[in-house]
N, C-alpha and C positions, 0 to 999 in steps of 0.2 A: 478424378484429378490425380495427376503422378506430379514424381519429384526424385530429381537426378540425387544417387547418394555416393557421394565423392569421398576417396581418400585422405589420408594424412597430407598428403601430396599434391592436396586437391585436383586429382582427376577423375572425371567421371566412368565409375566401376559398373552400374546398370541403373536399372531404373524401377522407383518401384509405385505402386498405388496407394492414394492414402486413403484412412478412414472419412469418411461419410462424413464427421466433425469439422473435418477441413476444410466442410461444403455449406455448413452453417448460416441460417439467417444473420447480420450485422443487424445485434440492438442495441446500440451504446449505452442505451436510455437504463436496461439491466445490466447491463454490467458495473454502470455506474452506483447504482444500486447496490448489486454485489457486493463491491468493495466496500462502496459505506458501511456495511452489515458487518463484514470480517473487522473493521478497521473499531468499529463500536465494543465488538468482545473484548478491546485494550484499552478502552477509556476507563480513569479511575475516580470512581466517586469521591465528591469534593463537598463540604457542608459544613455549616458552622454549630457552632455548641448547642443547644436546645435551650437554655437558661443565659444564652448573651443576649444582654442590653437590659435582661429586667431582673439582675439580681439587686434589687433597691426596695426599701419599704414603704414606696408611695403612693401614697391614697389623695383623691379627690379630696376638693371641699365640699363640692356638694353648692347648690343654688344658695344666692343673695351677699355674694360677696363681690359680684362685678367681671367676676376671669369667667374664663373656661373653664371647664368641668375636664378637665386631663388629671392624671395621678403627680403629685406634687410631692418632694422626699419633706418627711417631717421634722420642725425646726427648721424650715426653711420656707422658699417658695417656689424653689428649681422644678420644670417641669422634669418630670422622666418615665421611662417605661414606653412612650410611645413613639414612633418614629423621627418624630420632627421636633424632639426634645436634644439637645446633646445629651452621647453617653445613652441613648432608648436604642432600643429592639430596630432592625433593621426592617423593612415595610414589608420585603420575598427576600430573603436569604435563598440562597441556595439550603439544599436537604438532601443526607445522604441518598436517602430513600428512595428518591426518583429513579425513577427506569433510562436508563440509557442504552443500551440494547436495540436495537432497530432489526426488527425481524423480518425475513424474508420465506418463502413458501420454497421448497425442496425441488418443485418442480422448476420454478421461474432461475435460482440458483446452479441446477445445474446448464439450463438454458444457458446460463449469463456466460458460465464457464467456453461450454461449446463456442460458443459467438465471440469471445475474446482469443481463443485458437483461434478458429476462420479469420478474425481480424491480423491475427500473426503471419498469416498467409497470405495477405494483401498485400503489395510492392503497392498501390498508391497511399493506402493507410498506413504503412512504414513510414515512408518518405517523409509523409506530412507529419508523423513523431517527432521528425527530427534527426532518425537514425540515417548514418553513410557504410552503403555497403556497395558492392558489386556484384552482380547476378541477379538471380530470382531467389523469392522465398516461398517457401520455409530450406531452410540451408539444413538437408543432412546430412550427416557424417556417419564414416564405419563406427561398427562397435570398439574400436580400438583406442578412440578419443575417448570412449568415459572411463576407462582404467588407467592411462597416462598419471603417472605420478612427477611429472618436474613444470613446473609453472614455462618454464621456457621451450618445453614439448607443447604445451599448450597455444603458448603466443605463435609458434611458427604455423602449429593447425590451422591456428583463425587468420594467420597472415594469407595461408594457401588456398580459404574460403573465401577469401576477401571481405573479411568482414573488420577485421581490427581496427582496423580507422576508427571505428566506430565505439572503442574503447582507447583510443587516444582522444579524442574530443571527450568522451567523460572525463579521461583525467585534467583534460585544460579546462573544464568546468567549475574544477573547485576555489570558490573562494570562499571571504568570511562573511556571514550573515548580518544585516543590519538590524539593528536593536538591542533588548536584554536577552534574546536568546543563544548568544553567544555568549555568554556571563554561565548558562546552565544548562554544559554536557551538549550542548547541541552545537556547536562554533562555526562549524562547514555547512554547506550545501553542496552537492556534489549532483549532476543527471545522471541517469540511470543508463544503463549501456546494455551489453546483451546479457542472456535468460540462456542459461545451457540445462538442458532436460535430457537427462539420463534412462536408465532402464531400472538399475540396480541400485546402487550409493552412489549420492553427490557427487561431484568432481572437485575434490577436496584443490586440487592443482590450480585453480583456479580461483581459488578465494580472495586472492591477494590482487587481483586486477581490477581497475578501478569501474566501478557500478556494473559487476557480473555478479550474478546472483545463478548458483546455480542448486538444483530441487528436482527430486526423484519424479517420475510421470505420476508416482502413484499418489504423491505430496502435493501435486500440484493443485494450484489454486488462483482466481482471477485475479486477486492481488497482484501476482504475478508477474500474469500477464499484463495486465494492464495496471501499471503502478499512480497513482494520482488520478484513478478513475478514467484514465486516456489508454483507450487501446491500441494493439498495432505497435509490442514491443518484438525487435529483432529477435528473433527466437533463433536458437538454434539446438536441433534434436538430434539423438542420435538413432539409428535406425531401430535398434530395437525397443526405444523408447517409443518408434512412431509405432510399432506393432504391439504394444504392451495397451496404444490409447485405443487402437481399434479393437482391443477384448474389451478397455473398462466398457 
């Protein structure tokens, strides 16, 4: 499998061969996986106190009074302690303790990773993302685009890949979220736009562009690639990044 790797200028300077990775089984089914797996290492455990609902001193009465046998608070006849009392223990609480962690085997992970590239190199699993570009993919660039230091070297790069469009639709994406989650830190929703993959250090120029994410080859990870467990995000790499994936 080759792929033309173009200029700042976007013209094409030669051509080169990609790694084997690019040639990947498509298993969504792992990848999907994957990400759940990464995404579970950031869930925080949530649990309530171990002595809520039964800090009361209520004891049964015990047979031949006509109730139920439930713990009753003394000087009174309030039931409590037990779930279906007001004020009792709750029936399953949540508990710290539980495992949240969703494990995956080393082998099927790396798999998953490979198969969400191959997916990045799919022009019909692009499309159907959602992403608008012009050309074919995987869109490479010289190594000259991952040291660019002005966010507006940048946008003219991706304008000459023809890929931008496709981070102006992120930015007309953003609105405000319905419910309480926009009450707490979360306000927007915003789609994800393009993935720029470097060689060396991020492409700091770049940060400020609406849904670009951009992360070293050696950083990379199928979250990534496939953000909300859908693969077939617009990638775009830079050449020595593509030779850095055919060492790992």
């Amino acid at each position: 499998m080759k792929a033309q790797v173009r200029t700042l200028e976007g013209e094409v300077s030669r051509e080169i061969i990609l790694p084997d990775t690019f040639e990947e089984e498509y298993r969504p089914d792992l990848i999907r996986r994957a990400v759940v797996a990464l995404q579970s290492t950031r869930w925080q455990p949530h649990g309530t106190h171990p002595y809520a609902g039964i800090r009361s001193s209520a004891v049964g009465w015990g047979s031949g009074r006509g109730v139920s046998h439930v713990p009753r608070i003394k000087n009174g006849s309030r039931a409590a302690k037990v779930p279906q009392a007001k004020g009792g223990r709750e029936a399953h609480p949540p508990v710290v303790a539980k495992v949240l962690e969703r494990r995956m085997n080393k082998k099927e992970k790396k798999k998953a990773l490979r198969s969400a590239i191959a997916a990045s190199a799919c022009v019909e699993i692009v499309r159907s993302r959602g992403h608008r570009f012009a050309g074919e993919v995987p869109v490479v660039l010289e190594d000259r685009f991952g040291v660019l230091e002005k966010t507006t070297d940048v946008i003219a790069a991706l304008r000459a890949a023809g890929v931008y469009d496709d981070v102006e639709r992120s930015k007309r994406s953003r609105k405000v979220k319905a419910g309480r989650g926009k009450m707490r830190g979360r306000r927007y929703k915003q789609r994800k736009s393009l993935l720029i993959v470097t060689a060396d250090q991020p492409l700091r120029a770049a940060r400020n562009l609406a849904g670009v994410d951009a992360v070293v080859v050696g950083e990379l990870t199928t979250e990534d690639l496939a953000p909300g467990t859908q693969a077939g995000r617009l990638t775009v790499w830079t050449e020595g990044a593509v030779q850095r994936l055919g060492g790992v």
